[in-house]
PANUMI-211430 format. One record per residue (C-alpha): residue in three letters; z, x, y. Coordinates in steps of 0.02 Angstrom, whole numbers, plus 50000, padded with zeros to 5 digits. Each point is the difference from the previous one (the first is absolute). Last residue first. Example, Ala and Ser with C-alpha at 12.3 -4.5 7.8 and 13.67 -1.06 7.14 Angstrom:
@aa = SER&Z = 50357&X = 50684&Y = 49947 .
@aa = ALA&Z = 50033&X = 49931&Y = 49828 .
//
This chain:
@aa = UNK&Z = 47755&X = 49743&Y = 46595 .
@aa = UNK&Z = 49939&X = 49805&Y = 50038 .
@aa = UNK&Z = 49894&X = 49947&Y = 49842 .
@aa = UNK&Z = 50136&X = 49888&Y = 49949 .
@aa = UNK&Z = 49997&X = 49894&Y = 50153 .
@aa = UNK&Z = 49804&X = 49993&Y = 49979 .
@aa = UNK&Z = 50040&X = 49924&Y = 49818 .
@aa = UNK&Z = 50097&X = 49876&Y = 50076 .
@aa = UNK&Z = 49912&X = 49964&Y = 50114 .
@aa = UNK&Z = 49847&X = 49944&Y = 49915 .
@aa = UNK&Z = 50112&X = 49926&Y = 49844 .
@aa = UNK&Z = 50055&X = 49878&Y = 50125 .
@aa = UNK&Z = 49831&X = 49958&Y = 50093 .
@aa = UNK&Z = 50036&X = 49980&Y = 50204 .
@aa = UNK&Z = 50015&X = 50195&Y = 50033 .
@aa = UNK&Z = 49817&X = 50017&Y = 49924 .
@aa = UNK&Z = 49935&X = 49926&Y = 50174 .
@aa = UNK&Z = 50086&X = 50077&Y = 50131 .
@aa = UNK&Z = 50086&X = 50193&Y = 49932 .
@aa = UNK&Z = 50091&X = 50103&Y = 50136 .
@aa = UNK&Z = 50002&X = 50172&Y = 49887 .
@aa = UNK&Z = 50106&X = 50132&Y = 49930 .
@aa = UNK&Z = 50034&X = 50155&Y = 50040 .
@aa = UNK&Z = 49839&X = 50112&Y = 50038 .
@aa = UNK&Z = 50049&X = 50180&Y = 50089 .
@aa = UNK&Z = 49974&X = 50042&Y = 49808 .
@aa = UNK&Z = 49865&X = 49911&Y = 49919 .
@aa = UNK&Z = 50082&X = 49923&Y = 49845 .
@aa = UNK&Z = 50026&X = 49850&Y = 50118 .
@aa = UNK&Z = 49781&X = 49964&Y = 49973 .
@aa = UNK&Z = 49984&X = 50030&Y = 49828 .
@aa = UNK&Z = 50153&X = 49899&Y = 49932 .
@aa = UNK&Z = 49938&X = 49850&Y = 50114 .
@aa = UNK&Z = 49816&X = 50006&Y = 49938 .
@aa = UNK&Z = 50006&X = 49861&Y = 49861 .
@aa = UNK&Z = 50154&X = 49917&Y = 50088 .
@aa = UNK&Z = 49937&X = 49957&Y = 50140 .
@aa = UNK&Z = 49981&X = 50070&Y = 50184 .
@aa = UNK&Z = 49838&X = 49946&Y = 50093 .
@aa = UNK&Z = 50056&X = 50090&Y = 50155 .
@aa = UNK&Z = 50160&X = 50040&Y = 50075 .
@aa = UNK&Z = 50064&X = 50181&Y = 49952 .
@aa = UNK&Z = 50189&X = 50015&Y = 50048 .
@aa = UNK&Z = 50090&X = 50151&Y = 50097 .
@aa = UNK&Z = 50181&X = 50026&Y = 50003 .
@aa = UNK&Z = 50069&X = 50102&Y = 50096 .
@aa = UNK&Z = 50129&X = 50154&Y = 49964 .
@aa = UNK&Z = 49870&X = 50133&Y = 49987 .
@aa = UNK&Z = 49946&X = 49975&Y = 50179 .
@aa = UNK&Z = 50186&X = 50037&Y = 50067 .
@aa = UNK&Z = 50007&X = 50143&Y = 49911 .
@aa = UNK&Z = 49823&X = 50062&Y = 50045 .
@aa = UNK&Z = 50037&X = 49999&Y = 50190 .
@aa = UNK&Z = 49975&X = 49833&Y = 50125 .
@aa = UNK&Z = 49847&X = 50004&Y = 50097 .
@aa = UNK&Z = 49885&X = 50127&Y = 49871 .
@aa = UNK&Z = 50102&X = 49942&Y = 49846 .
@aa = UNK&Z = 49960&X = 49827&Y = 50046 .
@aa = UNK&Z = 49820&X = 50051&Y = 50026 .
@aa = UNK&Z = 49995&X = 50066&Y = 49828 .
@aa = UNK&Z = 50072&X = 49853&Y = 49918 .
@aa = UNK&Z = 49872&X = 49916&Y = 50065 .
@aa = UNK&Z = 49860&X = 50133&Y = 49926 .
@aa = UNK&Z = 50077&X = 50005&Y = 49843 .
@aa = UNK&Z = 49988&X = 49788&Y = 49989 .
@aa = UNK&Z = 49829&X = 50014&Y = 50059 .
@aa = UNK&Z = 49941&X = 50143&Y = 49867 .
@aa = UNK&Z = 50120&X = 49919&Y = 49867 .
@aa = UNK&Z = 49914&X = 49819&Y = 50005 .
@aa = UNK&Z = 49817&X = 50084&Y = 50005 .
@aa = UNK&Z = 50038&X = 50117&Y = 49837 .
@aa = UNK&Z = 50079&X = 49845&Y = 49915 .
@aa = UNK&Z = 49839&X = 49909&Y = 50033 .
@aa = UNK&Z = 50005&X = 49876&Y = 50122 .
@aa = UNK&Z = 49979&X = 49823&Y = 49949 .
@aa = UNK&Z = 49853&X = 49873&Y = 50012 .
@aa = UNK&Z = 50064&X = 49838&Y = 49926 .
@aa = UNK&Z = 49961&X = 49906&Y = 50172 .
@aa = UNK&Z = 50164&X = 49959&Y = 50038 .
@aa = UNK&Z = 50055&X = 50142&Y = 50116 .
@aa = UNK&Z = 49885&X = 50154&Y = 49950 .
@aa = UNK&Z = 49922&X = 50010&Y = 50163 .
@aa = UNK&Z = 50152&X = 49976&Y = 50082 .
@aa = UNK&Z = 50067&X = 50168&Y = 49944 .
@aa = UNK&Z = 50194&X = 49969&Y = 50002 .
@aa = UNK&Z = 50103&X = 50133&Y = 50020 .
@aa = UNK&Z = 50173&X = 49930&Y = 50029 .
@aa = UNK&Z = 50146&X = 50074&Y = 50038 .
@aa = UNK&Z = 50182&X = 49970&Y = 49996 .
@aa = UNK&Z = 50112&X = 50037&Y = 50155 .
@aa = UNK&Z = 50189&X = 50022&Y = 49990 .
@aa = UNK&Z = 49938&X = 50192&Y = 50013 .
@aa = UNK&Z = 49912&X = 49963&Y = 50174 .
@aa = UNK&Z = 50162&X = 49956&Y = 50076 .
@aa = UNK&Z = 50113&X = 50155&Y = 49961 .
@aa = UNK&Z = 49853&X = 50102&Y = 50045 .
@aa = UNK&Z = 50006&X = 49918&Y = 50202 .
@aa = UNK&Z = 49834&X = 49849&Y = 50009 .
@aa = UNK&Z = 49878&X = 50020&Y = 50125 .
@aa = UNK&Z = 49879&X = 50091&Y = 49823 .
@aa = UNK&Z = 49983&X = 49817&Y = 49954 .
@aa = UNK&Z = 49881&X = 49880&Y = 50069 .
@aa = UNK&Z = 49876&X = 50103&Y = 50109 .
@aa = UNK&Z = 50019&X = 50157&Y = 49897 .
@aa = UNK&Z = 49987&X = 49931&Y = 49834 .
@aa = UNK&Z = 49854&X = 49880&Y = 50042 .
@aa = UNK&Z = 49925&X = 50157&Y = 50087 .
@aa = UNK&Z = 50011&X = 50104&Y = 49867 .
@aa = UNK&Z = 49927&X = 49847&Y = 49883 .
@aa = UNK&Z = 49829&X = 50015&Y = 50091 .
@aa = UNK&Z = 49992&X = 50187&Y = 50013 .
@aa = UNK&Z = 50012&X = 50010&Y = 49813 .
@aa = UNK&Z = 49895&X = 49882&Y = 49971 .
@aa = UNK&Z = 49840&X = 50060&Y = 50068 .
@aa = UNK&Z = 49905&X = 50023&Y = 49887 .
@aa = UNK&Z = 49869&X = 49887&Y = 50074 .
@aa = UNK&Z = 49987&X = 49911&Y = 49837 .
@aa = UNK&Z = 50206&X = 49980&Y = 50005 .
@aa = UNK&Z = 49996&X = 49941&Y = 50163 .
@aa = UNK&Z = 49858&X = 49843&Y = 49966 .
@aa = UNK&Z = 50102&X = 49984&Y = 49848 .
@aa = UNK&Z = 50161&X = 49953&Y = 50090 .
@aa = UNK&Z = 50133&X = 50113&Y = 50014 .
@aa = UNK&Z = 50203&X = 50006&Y = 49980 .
@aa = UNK&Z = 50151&X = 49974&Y = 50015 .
@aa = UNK&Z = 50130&X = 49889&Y = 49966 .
@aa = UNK&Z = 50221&X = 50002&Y = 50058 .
@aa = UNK&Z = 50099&X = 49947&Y = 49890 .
@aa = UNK&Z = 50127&X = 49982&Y = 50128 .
@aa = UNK&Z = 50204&X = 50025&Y = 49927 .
@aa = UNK&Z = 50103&X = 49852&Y = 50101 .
@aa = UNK&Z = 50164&X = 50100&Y = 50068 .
@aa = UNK&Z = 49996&X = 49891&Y = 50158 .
@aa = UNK&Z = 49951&X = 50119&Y = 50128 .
@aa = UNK&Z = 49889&X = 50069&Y = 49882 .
@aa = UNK&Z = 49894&X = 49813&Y = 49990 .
@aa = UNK&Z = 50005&X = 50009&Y = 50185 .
@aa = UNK&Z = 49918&X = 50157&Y = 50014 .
@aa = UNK&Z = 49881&X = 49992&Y = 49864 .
@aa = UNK&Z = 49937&X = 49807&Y = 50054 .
@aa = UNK&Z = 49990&X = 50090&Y = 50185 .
@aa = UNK&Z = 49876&X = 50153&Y = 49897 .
@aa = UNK&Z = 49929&X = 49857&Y = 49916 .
@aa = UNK&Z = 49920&X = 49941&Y = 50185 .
@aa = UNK&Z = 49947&X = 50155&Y = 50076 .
@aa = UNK&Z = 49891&X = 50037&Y = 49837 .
@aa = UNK&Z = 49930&X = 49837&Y = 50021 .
@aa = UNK&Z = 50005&X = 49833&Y = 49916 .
@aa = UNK&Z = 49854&X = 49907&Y = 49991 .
@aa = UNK&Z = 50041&X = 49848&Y = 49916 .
@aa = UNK&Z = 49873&X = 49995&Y = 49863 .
@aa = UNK&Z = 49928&X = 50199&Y = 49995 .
@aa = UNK&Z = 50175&X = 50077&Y = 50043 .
@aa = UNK&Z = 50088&X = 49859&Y = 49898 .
@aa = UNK&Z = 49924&X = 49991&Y = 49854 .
@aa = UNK&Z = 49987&X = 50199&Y = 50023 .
@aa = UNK&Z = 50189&X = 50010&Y = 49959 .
@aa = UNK&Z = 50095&X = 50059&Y = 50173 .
@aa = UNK&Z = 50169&X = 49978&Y = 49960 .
@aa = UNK&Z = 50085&X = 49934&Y = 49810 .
@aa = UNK&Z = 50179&X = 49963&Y = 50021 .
@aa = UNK&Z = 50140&X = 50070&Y = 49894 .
@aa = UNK&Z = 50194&X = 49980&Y = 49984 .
@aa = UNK&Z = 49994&X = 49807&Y = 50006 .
@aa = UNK&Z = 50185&X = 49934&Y = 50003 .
@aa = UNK&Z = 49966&X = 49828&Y = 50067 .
@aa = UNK&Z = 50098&X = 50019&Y = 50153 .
@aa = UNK&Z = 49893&X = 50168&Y = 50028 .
@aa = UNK&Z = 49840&X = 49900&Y = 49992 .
@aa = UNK&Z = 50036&X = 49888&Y = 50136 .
@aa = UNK&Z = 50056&X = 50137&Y = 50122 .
@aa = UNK&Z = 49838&X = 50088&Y = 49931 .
@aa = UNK&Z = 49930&X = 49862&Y = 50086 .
@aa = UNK&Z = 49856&X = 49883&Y = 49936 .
@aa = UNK&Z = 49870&X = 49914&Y = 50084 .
@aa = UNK&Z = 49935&X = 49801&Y = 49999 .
@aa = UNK&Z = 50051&X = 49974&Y = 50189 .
@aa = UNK&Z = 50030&X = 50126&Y = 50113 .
@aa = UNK&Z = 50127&X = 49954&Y = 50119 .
@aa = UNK&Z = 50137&X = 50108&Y = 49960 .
@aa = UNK&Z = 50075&X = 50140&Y = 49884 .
@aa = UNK&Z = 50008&X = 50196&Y = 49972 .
@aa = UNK&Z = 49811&X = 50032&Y = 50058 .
@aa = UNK&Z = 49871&X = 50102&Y = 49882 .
@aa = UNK&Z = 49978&X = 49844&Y = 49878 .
@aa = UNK&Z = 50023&X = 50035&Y = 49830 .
@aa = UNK&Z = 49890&X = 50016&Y = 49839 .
@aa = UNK&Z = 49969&X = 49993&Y = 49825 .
@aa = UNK&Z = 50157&X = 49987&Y = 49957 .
@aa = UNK&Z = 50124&X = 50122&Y = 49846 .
@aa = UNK&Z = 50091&X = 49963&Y = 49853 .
@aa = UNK&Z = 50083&X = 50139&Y = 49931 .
@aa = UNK&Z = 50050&X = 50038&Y = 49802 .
@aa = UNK&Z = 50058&X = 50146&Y = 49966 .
@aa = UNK&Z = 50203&X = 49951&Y = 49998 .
@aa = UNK&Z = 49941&X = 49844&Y = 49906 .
@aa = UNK&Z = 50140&X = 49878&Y = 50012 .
@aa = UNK&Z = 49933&X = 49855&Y = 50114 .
@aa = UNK&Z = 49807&X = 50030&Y = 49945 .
@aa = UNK&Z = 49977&X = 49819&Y = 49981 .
@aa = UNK&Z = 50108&X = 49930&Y = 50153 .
@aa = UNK&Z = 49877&X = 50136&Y = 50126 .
@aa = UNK&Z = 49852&X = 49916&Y = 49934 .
@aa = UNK&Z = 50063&X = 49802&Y = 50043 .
@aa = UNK&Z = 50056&X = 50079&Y = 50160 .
@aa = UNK&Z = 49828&X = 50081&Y = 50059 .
@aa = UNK&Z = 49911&X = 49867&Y = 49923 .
@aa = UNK&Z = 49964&X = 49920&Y = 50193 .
@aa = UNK&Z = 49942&X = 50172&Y = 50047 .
@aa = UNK&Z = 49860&X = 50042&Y = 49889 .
@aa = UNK&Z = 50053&X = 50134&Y = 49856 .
@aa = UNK&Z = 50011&X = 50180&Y = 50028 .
@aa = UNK&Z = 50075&X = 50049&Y = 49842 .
@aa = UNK&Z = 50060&X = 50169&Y = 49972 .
@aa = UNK&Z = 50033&X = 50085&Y = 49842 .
@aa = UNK&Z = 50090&X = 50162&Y = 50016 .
@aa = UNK&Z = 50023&X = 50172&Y = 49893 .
@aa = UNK&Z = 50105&X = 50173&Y = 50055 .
@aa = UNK&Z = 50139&X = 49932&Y = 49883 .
@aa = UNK&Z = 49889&X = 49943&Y = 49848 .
@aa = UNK&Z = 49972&X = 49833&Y = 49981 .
@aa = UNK&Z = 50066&X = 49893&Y = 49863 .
@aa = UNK&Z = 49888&X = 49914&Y = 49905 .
@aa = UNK&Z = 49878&X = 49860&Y = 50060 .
@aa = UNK&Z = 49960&X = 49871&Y = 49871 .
@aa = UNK&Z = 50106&X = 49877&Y = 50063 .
@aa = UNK&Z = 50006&X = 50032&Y = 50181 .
@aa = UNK&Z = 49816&X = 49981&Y = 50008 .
@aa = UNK&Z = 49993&X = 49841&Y = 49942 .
@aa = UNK&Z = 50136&X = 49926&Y = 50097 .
@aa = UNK&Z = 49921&X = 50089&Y = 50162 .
@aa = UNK&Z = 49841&X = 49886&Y = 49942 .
@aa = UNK&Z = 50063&X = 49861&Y = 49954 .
@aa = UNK&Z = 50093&X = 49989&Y = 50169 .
@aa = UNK&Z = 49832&X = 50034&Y = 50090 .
@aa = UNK&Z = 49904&X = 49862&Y = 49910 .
@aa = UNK&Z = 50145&X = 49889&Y = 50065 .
@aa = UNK&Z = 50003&X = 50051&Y = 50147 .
@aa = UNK&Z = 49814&X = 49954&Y = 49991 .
@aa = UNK&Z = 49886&X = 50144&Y = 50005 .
@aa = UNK&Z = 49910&X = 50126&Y = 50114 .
@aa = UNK&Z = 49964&X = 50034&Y = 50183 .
@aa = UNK&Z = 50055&X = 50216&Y = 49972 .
@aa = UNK&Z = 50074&X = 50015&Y = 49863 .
@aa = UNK&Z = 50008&X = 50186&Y = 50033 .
@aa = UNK&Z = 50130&X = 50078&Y = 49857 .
@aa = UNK&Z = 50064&X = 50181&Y = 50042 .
@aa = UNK&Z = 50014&X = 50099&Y = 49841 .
@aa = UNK&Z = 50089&X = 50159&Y = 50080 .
@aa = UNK&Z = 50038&X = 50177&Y = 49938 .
@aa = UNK&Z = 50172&X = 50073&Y = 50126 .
@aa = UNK&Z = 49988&X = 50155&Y = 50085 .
@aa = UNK&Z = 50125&X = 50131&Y = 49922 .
//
């Protein structure tokens, strides 16, 4: 059985000591999840520690970066290895979100190196997707995430893609309150897990987890990850408000 994921963006937010409020505060009203149920927190690196100290305990509890550098180590100043990451315990690492597309133009070519070496050391990619509204007008989104999937991830063997999670994230609906319906979300997330069952076989398409990124809060959350290749969501701005996530966290299936 797949697993149902809250994945928390933080993205450039907080104090560390906002942020340790803020895992406090979720902590304490959270119940226990259910077995196929994670939270994730992708919080920025220098609260990666602090983070991984408060959830100490909680067996569904992950915290994850926001990024890594596509070499092992060396001379590049200001990056992070997964090397790095991996002495720190991090499970998860965020690839390919459209912040950094759009700001730091990363490539297909490029996140499909961050995959590799983040496989090679048993990091689990979150790995986005997704279409910007000049695509999405054209209707041509389907074609445009196919090739995001096939540039970045369909290199990897079966065993590899299913340590994978997945992002759909439509960009147009990235902080600007517009969301996708629930019909739109399941149409794009059906369709990816299509193509994986197209390169890989059904089974191995079944067992991956694909999130909806885009304007999740807790008003629409239940709606959205009742949709059924839906489960769960990579949540930015109503991830940093305690009841927020909490209540998104219980609207995971």
């Amino acid at each position: 059985m797949r697993k149902q994921i809250a994945a928390a963006n933080w993205k450039m937010n907080l104090t560390i000591e906002q942020g340790a409020a803020l895992l406090e505060g979720i902590i304490a009203k959270q119940q226990n999840l259910k077995e196929d149920q994670q939270a994730i927190f992708a919080v920025p690196a220098p609260y990666i520690q602090m983070a991984q100290h408060k959830i100490a305990g909680k067996e569904s509890m992950f915290v994850a970066a926001q990024n890594c550098y596509s070499k092992k180590n060396g001379a590049y100043t200001g990056e992070t290895s997964v090397e790095m990451l991996q002495s720190l315990g991090v499970k998860y690492v965020v690839l390919g979100h459209s912040e950094r597309r759009e700001y730091f133009q990363e490539s297909n070519q490029l996140l499909a190196e961050k995959l590799n070496i983040c496989l090679e050391y048993n990091i689990h990619p979150i790995f986005c997707c997704g279409e910007p509204l000049n695509i999405r007008e054209a209707n041509t989104q389907n074609e445009y995430v196919a090739k995001q999937l096939e540039e970045s991830l369909f290199h990897l063997s079966a065993e590899q893609v299913q340590q994978v999670v997945i992002a759909y994230e439509p960009i147009w609906a990235i902080g600007t309150g517009k969301t996708a319906t629930s019909e739109q979300a399941q149409e794009m997330h059906a369709f990816i897990r299509e193509q994986l069952a197209v390169k890989y076989g059904s089974g191995v398409a079944a067992n991956i987890s694909i999130l909806y990124g885009g304007s999740v809060k807790a008003a629409n959350a239940a709606e959205i990850f009742s949709q059924p290749d839906v489960d769960g969501g990579l949540v930015g701005g109503a991830s940093l408000v305690v009841d927020e996530f909490v209540a998104i966290i219980g609207a995971l299936k």
